[in-house]
C-alpha positions in Angstrom: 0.0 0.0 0.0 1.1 3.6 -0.5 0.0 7.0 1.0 0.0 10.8 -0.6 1.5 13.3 2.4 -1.5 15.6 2.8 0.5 18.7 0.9 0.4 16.1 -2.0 4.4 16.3 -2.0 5.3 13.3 -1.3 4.6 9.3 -1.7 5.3 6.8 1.1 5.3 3.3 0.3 7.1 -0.2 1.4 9.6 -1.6 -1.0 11.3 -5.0 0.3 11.0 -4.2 3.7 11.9 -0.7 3.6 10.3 2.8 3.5 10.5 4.7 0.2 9.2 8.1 0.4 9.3 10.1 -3.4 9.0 13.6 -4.3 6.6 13.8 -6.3 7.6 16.7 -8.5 11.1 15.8 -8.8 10.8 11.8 -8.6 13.8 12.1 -6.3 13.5 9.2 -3.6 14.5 8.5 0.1 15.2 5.1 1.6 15.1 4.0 5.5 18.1 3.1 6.3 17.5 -0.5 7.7 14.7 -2.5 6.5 12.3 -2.2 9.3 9.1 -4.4 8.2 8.9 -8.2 8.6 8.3 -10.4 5.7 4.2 -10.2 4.8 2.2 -12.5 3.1 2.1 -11.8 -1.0 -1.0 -11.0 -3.1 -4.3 -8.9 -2.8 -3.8 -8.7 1.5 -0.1 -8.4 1.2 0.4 -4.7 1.2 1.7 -2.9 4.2 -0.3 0.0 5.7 1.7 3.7 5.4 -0.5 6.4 6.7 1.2 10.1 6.8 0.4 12.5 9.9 -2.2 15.3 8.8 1.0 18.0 9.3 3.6 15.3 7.6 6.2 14.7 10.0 5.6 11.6 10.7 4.3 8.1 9.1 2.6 5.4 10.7 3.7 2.3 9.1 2.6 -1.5 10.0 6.2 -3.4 10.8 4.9 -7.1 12.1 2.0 -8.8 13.3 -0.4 -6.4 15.2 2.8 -3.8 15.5 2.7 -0.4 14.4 5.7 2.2 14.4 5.9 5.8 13.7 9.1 7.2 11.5 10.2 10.9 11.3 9.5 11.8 8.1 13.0 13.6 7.1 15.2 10.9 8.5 13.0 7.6 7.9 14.2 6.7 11.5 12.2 4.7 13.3 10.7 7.0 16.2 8.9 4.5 18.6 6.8 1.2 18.0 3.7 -0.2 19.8 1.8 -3.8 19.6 -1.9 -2.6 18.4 -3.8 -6.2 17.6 -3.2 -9.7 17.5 -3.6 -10.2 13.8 -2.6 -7.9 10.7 -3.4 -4.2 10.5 -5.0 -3.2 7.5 -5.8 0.4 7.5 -4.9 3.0 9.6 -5.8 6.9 10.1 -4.7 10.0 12.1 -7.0 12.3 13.9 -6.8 15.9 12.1 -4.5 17.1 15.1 -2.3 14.3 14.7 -3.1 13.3 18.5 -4.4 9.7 18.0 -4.2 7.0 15.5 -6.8 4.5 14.9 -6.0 1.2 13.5 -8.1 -1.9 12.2 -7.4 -5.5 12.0 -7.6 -9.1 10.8 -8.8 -9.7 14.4 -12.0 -7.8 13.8 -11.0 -4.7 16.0 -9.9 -1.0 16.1 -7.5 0.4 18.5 -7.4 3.7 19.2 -3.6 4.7 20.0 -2.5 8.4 21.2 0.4 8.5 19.9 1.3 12.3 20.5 2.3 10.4 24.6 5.7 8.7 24.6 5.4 6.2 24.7 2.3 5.8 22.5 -0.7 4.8 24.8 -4.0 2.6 24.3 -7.1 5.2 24.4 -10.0 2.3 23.4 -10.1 -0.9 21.9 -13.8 -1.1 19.6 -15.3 -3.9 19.6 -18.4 -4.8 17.0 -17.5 -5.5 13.4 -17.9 -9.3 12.6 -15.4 -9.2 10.3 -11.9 -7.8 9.1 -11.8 -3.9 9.2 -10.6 -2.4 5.9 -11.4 0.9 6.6 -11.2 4.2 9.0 -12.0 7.4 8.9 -12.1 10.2 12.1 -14.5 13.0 11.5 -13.2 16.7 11.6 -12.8 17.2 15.2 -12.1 13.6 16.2 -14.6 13.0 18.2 -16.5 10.5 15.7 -14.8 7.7 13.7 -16.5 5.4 10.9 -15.3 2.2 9.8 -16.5 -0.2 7.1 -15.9 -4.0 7.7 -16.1 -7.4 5.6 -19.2 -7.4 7.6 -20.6 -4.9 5.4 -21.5 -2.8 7.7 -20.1 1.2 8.1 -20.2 2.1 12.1 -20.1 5.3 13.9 -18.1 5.4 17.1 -17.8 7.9 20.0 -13.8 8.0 20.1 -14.1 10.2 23.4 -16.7 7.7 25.1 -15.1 4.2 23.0 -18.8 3.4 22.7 -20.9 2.7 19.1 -22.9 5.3 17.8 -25.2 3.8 14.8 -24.2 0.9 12.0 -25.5 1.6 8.6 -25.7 -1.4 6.0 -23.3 -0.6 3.0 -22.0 -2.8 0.6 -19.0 -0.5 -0.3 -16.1 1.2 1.6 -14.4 5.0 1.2 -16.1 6.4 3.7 -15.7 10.4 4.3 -16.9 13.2 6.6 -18.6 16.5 5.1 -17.2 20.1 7.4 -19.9 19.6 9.4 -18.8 16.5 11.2 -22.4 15.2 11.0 -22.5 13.5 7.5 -20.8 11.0 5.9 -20.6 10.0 2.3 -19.7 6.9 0.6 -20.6 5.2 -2.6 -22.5 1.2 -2.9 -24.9 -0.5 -5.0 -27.6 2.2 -4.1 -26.0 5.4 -5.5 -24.1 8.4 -3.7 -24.8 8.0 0.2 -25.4 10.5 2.9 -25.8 9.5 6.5 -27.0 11.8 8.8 -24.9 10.6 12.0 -27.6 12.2 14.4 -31.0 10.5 13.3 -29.5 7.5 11.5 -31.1 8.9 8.4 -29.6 8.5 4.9 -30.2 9.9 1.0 -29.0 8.6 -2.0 -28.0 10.6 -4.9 -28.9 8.5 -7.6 -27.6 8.6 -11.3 -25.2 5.5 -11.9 -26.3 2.4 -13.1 -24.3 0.3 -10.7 -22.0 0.0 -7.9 -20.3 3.2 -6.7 -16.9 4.4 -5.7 -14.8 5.9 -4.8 -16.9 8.8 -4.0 -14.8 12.5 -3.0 -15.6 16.0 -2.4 -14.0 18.7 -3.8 -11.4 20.9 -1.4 -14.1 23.8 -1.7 -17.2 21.6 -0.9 -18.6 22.5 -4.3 -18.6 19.4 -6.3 -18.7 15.6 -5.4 -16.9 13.3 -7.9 -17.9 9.7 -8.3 -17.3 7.1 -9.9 -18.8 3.4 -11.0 -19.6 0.5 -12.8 -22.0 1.9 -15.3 -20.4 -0.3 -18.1 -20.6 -3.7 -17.6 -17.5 -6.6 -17.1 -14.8 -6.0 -19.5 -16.3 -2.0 -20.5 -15.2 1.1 -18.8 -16.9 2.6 -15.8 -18.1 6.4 -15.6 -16.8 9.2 -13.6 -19.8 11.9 -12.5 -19.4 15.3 -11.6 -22.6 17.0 -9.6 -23.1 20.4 -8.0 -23.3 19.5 -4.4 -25.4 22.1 -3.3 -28.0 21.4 -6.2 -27.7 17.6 -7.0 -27.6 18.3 -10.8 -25.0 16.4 -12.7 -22.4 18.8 -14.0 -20.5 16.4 -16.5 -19.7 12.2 -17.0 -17.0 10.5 -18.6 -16.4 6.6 -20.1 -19.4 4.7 -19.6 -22.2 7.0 -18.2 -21.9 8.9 -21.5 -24.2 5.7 -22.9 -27.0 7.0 -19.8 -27.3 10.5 -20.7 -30.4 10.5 -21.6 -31.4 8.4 -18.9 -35.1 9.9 -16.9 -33.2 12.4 -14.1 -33.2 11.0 -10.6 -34.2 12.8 -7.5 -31.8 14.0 -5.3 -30.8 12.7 -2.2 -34.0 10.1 -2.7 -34.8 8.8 1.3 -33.6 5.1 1.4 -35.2 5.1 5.2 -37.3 7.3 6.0 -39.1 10.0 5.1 -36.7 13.4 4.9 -38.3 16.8 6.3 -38.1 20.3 4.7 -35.8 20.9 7.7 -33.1 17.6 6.8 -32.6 19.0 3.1 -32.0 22.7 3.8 -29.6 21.6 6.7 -28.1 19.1 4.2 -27.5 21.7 1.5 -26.1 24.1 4.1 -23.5 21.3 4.9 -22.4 20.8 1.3 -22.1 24.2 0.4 -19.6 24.8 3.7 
């Protein structure tokens, strides 16, 4: 596995059992000076987790079974290590202030580790997925995290309390917070997803043909790309572009091209229940910030 460094700058990624980090602009690469991760399995599970700290100056990378170590950035030195599961790590994420990291597991749990203490500390163990964790995500001000699960299942926890939120049925992963800390989005079968983390509510913003993702919002909150199967096996699959304060579809490449004159969907139909005049002006407010 690889990670971009938040600026965009830079590329981490493992490369027999060392840490390559590579400018970007220049293509220029630097090399840890010892190899510092033990021998994984090969294949589609194989890869090693690298996550970047939101302000770059350090990575998080998966060394062994269940261990986790942290590497200055500039020097590739190994900073300090911790044991987080019992079984592989296969995602990991920091909080936006660079305070905790969350990792998830072949063991079916996520660890919450602050890792700004020395040495890093255990601030929850989460316990409800019935299968491997693949992916995490912390909302803005890190008091909310979602995972997604083989389960098929995304879950909202309260970090602060190490207690479950809500668990929303989803049959993809990518999870991602809107600004307002209170809305996720992710792409499945169903369409373009919003979950309303307060009521357990969700919307669909429908257009593609099949399954959705990745699904990503634009820096300025303005437009939400997606993208998806609208070909079928061995055909491209479409990229969408809509106005996310609106709904309307702005543009589509590859696939959806053949679906443009497809009847228009509405947006943000309610999967679950019925959405008031109140939900959709709050939701519009949230896209547009």
């Amino acid at each position: 596995m690889s990670d971009v460094a938040p600026d965009g700058t830079r590329v981490a990624y493992e490369w027999e059992g060392k840490i390559v980090v590579m400018d970007t602009k220049t293509g220029a690469t630097k090399v840890s000076p010892t190899a510092i991760i033990s021998a994984f399995p090969t294949g589609v599970l194989g890869g090693v987790p690298v996550c970047f700290q939101p302000d770059g100056r350090r990575l998080a990378v998966c060394t062994s079974v269940g261990e986790v170590a942290l590497l200055d950035t500039d020097s590739l030195e190994v900073l300090s290590t911790f044991k987080a599961h019992k079984n592989r790590v296969l995602c990991m994420v920091f909080s936006a202030d660079s305070r905790w990291l969350a990792t998830g597991s072949f063991d079916k749990t996520i660890r919450i580790t602050d890792v700004a203490a020395n040495p890093p500390a255990e601030v929850a163990t989460l316990r409800g997925h019935a299968g491997w964790v693949w992916v995490l995500c912390f909302s803005p001000d890190g008091s909310l995290l979602a995972s997604w699960g083989q389960d098929r299942t995304l879950r909202l926890w309260d970090t602060r309390k190490g207690s479950p939120r809500g668990v929303f049925e989803s049959d993809r992963a990518d999870p991602s917070f809107l600004s307002d800390g209170q809305t996720l989005i992710n792409g499945d079968a169903k369409g373009v997803r919003f979950w309303d983390v307060r009521s357990s509510e969700a919307w669909v913003l429908r257009g593609h043909r099949s399954f959705v993702y990745p699904v990503l919002l634009s820096p300025d909150g303005a437009t939400i790309y997606s993208g998806g199967w609208d070909g079928w096996w061995g055909q491209p699959g479409s990229l969408r572009f809509w106005d996310a304060a609106t709904g309307d579809q702005i543009a589509a490449t590859g696939a959806a091209d053949g679906w443009s004159a497809a009847p228009r969907y509405r947006w943000m139909a309610p999967v679950w229940r019925s959405q008031s005049t109140g939900g959709r002006k709050r939701r519009a407010a949230a896209l547009r910030s």
